[in-house]
TORLUM-443819 format. One line per 4 residues: their letters; for each residue x, y, z of N, C-alpha, C, O, CB. Coordinates in Angstrom, 2 decimals, always signed. Glycine has a CB too. Layout:
residues N
A) X Y Z X Y Z X Y Z X Y Z X Y Z; ...
//
This chain:
residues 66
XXXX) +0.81 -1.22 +0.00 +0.00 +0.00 +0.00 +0.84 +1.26 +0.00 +2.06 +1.34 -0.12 -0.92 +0.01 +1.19; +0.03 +2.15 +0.14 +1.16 +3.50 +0.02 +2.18 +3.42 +1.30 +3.31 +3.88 +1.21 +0.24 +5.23 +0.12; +1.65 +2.73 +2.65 +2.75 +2.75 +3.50 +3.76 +3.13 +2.98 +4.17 +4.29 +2.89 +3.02 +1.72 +4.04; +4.47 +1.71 +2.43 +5.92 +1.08 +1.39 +6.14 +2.22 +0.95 +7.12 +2.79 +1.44 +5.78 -0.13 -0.01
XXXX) +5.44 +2.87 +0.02 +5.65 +3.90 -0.54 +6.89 +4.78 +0.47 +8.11 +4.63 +0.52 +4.22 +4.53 -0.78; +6.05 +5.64 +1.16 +6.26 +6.51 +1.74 +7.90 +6.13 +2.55 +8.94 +6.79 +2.50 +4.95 +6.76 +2.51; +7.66 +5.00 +3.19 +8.71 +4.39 +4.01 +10.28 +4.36 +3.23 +11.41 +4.64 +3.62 +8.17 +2.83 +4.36; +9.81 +3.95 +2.15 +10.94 +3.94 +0.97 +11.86 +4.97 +0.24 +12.94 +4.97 -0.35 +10.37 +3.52 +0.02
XXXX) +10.65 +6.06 +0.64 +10.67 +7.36 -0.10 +11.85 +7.97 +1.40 +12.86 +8.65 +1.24 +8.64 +8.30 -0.44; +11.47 +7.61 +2.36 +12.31 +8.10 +3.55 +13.94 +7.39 +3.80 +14.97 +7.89 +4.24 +11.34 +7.74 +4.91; +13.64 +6.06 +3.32 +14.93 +5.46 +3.22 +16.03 +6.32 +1.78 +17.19 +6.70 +1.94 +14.50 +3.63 +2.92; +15.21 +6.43 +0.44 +16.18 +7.04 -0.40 +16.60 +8.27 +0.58 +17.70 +8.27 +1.13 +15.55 +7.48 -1.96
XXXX) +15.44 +9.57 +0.80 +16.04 +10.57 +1.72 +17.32 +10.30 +2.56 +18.24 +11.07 +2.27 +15.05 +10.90 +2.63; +17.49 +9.79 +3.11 +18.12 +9.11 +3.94 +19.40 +9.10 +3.61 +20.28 +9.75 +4.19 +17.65 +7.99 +4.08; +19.57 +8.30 +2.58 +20.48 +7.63 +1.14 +21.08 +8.76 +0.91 +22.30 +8.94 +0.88 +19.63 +7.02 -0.39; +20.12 +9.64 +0.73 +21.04 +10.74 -0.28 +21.28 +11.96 +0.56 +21.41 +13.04 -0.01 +20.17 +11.30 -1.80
XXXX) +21.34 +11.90 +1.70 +22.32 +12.69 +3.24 +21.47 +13.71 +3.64 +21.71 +14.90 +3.83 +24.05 +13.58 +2.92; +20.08 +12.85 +3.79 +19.32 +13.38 +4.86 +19.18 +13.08 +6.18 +18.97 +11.86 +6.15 +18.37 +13.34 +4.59; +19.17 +13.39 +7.25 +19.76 +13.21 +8.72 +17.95 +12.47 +9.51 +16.88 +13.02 +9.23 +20.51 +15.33 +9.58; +18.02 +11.48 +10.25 +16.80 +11.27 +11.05 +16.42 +12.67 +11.59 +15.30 +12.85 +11.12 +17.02 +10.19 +12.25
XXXX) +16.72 +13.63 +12.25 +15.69 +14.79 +12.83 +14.82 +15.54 +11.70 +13.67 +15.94 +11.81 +16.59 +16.01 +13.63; +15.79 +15.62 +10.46 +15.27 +16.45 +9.24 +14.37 +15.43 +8.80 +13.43 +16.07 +8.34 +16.40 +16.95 +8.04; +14.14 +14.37 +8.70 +13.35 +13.67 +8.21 +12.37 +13.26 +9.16 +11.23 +12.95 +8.81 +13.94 +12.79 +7.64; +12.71 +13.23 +10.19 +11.01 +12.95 +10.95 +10.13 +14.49 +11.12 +8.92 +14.58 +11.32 +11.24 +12.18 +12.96
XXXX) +11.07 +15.63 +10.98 +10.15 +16.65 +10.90 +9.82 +17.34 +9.58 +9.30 +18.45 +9.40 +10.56 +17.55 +11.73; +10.29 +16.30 +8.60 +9.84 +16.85 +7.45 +8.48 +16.09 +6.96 +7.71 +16.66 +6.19 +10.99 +16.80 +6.43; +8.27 +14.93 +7.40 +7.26 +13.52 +7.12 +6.49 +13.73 +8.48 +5.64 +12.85 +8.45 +8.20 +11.67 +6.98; +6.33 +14.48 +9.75 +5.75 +14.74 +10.70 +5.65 +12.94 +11.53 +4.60 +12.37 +11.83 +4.35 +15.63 +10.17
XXXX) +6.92 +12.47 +11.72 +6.70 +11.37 +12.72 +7.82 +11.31 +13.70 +8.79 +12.01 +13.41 +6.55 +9.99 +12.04; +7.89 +10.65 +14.76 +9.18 +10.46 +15.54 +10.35 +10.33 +14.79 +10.30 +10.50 +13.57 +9.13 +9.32 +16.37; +11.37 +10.04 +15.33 +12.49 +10.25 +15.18 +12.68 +8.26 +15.03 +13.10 +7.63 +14.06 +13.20 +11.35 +16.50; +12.31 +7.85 +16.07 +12.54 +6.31 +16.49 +11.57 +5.70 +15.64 +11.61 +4.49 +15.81 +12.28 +5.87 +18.13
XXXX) +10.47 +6.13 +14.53 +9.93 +5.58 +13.30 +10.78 +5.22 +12.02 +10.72 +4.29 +11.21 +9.02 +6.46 +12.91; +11.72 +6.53 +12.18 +12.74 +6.86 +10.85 +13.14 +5.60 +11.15 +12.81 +4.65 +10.44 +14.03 +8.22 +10.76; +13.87 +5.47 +12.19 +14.99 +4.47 +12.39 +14.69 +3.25 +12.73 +15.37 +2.23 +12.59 +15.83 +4.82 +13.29; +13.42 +3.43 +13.29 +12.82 +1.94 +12.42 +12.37 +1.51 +10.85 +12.56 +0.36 +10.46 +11.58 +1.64 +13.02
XXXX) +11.95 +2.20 +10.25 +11.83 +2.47 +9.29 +13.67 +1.30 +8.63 +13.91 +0.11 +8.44 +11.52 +4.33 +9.30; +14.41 +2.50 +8.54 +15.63 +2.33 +8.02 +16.34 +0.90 +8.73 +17.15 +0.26 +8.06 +16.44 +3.72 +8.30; +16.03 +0.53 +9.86 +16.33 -0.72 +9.96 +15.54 -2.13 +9.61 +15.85 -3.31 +9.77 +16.59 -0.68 +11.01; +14.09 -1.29 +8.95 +13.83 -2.93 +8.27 +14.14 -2.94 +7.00 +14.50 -4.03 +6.55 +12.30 -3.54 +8.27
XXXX) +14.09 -1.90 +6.19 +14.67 -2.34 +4.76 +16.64 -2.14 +5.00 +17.47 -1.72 +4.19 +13.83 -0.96 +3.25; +16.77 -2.52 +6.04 +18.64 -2.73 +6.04 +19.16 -1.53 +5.94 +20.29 -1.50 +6.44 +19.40 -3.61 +4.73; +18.83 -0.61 +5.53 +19.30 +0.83 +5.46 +20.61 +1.29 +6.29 +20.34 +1.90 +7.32 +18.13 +1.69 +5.96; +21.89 +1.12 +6.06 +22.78 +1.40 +7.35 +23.08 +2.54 +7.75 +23.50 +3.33 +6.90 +23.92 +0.94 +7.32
XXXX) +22.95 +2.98 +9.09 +22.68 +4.12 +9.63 +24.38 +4.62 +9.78 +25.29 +3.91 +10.18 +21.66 +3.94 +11.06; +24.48 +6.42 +9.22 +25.85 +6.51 +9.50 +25.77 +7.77 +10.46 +24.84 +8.56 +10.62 +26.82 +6.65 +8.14; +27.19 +7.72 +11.11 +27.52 +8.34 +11.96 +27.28 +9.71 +11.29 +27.36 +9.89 +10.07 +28.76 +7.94 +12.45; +26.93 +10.83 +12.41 +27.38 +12.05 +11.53 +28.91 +12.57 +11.24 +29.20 +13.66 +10.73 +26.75 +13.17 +12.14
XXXX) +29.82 +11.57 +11.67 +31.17 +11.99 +11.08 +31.66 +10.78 +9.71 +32.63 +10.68 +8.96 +32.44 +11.98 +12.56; +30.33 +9.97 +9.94 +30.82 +9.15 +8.35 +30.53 +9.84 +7.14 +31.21 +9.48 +6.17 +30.04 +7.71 +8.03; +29.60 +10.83 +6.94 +28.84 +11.23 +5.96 +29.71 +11.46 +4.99 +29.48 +10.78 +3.99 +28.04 +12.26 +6.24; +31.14 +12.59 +4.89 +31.47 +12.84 +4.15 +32.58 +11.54 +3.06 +32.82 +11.40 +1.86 +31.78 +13.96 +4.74
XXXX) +32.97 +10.83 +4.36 +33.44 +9.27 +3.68 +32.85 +8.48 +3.05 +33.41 +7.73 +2.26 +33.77 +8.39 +4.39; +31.11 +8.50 +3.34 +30.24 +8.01 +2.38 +30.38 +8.57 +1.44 +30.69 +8.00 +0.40 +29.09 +7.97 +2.59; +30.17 +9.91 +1.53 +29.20 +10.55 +0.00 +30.77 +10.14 -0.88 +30.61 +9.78 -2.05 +28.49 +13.04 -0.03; +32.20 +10.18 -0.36 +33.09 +9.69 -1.24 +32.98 +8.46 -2.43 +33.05 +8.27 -3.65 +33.93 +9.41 -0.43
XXXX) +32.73 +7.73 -0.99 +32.67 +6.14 -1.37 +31.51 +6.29 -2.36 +31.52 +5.59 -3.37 +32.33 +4.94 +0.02; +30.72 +6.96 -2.18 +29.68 +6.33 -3.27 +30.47 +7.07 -4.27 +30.75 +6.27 -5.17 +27.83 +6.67 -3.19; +30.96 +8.25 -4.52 +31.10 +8.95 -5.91 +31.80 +8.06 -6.54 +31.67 +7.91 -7.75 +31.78 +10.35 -6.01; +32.90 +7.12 -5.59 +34.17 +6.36 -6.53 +33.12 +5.06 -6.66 +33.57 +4.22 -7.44 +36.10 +5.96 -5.58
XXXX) +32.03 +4.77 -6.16 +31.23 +3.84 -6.78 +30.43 +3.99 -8.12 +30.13 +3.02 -8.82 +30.43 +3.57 -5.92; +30.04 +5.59 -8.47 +29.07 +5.55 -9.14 +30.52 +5.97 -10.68 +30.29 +5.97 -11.89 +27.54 +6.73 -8.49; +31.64 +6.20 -10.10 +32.86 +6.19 -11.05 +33.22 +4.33 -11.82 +33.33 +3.93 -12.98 +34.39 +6.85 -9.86; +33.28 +3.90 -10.96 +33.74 +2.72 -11.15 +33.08 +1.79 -11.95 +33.69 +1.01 -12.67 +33.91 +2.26 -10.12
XX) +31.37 +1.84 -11.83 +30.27 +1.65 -12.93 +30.48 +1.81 -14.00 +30.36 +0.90 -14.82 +29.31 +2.27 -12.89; +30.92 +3.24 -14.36 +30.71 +3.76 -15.87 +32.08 +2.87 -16.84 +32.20 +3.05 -18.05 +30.94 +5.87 -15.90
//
């Protein structure tokens, strides 16, 4: 149902270096929904000092594709 939808739609957010507070007050739910949320579709939660090592890692991922 649209649940999935929505839930999914919060996990990409997520994905693409949106923070749990910005996202539960942007979707109007707790904080401990997000992150449930993100721990049933596996979603791995990063530190706020991993972020910028992610967003790396992915660029040399989305490099390494082409």
């Amino acid at each position: 149902g649209n649940g999935t939808k929505k839930q999914l739609e919060i996990c990409n957010e997520y994905l693409n270096g949106e923070n749990g507070p910005e996202l539960a007050k942007k979707h109007d739910v707790s904080i401990g929904l997000i992150y449930s949320i993100l721990r049933k579709f596996n979603v791995e939660r990063r530190s706020r000092k991993g972020l910028s090592l992610s967003q790396k890692h992915r660029d040399k991922l989305k490099r390494a594709k082409k």
